[in-house]
C-alpha atoms as one frame of an Amber mdcrd trajectory, in Angstrom:
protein
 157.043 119.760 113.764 155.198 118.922 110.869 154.258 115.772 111.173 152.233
 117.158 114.099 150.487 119.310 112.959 149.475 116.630 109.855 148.621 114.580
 112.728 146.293 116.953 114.666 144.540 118.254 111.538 144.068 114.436 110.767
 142.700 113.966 113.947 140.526 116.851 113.919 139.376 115.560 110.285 138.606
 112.152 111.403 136.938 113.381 114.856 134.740 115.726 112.116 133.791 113.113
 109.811 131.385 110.967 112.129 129.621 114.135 113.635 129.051 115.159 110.277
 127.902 111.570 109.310 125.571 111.834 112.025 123.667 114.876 110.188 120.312
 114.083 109.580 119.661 114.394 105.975 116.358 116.390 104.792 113.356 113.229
 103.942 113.577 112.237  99.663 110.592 114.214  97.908 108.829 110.549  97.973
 109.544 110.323 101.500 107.875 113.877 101.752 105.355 112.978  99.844 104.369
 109.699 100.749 104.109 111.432 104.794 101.458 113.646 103.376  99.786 110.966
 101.753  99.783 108.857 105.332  98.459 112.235 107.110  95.703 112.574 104.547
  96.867 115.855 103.026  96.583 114.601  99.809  96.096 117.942  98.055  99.519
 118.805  99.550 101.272 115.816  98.173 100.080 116.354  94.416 101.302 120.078
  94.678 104.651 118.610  95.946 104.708 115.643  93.240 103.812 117.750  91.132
 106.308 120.402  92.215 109.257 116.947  91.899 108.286 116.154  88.744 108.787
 119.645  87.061 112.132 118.975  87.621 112.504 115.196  87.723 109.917 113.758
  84.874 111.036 110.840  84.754 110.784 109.923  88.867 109.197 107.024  88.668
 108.477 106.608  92.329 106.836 109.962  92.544 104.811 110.020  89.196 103.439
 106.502  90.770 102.569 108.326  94.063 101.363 110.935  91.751  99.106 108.164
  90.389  97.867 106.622  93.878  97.121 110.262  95.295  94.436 111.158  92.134
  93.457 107.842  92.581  92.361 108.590  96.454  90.948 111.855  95.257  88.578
 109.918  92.790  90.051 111.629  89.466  90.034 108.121  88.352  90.789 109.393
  84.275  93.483 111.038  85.797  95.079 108.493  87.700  94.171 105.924  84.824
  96.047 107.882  82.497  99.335 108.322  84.953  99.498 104.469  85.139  99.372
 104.223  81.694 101.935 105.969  81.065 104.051 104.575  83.655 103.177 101.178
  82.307 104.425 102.200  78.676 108.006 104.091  80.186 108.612 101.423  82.815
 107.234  98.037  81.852 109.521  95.997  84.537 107.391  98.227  87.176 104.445
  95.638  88.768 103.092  98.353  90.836 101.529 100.466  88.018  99.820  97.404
  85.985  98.591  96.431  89.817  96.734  99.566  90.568  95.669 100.228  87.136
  93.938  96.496  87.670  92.672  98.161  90.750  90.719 100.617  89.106  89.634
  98.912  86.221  88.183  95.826  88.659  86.244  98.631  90.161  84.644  99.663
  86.956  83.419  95.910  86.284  86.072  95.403  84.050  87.481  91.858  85.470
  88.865  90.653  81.912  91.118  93.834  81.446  91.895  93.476  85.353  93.348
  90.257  85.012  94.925  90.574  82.203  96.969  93.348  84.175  97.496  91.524
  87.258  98.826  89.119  85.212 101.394  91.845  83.448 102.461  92.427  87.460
 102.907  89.203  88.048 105.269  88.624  84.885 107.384  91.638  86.087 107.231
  90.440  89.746 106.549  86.894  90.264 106.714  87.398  94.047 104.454  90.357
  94.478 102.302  89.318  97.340 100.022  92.811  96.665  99.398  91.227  92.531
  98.100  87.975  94.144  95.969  89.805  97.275  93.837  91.257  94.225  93.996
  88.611  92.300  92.206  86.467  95.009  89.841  90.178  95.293  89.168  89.684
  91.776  88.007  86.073  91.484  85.500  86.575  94.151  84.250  89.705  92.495
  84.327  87.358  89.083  82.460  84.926  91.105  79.833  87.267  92.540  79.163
  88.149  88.873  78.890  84.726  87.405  76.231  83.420  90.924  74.230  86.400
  89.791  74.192  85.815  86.211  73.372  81.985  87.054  70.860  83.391  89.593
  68.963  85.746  86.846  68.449  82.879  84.531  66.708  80.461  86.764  65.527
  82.726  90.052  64.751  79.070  91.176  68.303  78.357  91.550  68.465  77.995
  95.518  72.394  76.513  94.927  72.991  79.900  92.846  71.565  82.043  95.299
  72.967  80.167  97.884  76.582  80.605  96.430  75.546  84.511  95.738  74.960
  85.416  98.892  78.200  83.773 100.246  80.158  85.112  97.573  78.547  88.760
  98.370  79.079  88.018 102.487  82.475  87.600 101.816  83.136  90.289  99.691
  81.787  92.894 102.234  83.965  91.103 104.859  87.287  91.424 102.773  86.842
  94.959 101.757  85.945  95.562 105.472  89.576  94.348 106.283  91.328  96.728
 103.961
């Protein structure tokens, strides 16, 4: 008799183990936090990164998020200084050398940009994202040099020519993100 009963607990264990399988886990604090982030509650999402990373210092994913979300909010030291650090504890990571070019291509700073996007692309040599602002990056380094050519000979009608294509297409890219 008890071999049946080791049978129809075994049963009743195996019948369990799918149903329980089927429990839908709770969403990863990135996952949390990066639903925020789509829902535009960005103030939310910092409190929770920042919540994650009281315990977990070393989350990557989430002190990158953390990074991105102050980078929305315009506290541009703030997320400057998050990448940095990232950069310095995780130098295989592309994405924080990428978004740190990001912000340092909006400040006019295209030498320090490249050099970064070139960092990404030595620790990703396939990140499509690195070369999408690389290409954002020559054109904004090609802007500057038409207008430089353009202020020292106004006459320049190739310059200006080239200047106002190079600014057309600017406004039409950042239009698409």
């Amino acid at each position: 008799m008890k071999p049946l009963i080791l049978a129809i607990a075994c049963a009743a264990l195996v019948a369990a183990v799918p149903a329980a399988a089927q429990q839908p886990r709770p969403p990863s604090p990135a996952t949390e936090i990066a639903t925020l982030m789509k829902a535009g509650r960005n103030d939310e999402a910092l409190q929770r990164a920042d919540a994650r990373l009281k315990d977990n210092p070393r989350d990557a994913q989430v002190r990158f998020m953390r990074g991105v979300i102050l980078t929305e909010q315009g506290k541009i030291v703030e997320a400057t200084v998050a990448f940095e650090t990232l950069i310095q504890e995780f130098p295989e990571l592309p994405e924080p050398y990428n978004n740190l070019a990001v912000i340092h291509a909006a400040q006019g700073r295209y030498e320090s940009a490249y050099r970064l996007l070139q960092e990404s692309l030595i620790a990703q040599p396939n990140y499509v994202t690195a070369y999408e602002n690389l290409g954002d990056l020559y054109l904004s380094m090609a802007e500057q040099a038409y207008g430089k050519a353009l202020g020292l000979d106004a006459s320049n009608r190739v310059a200006k020519a080239k200047l106002e294509a190079a600014r057309e297409l600017n406004v039409r890219i950042r239009a698409v993100r």
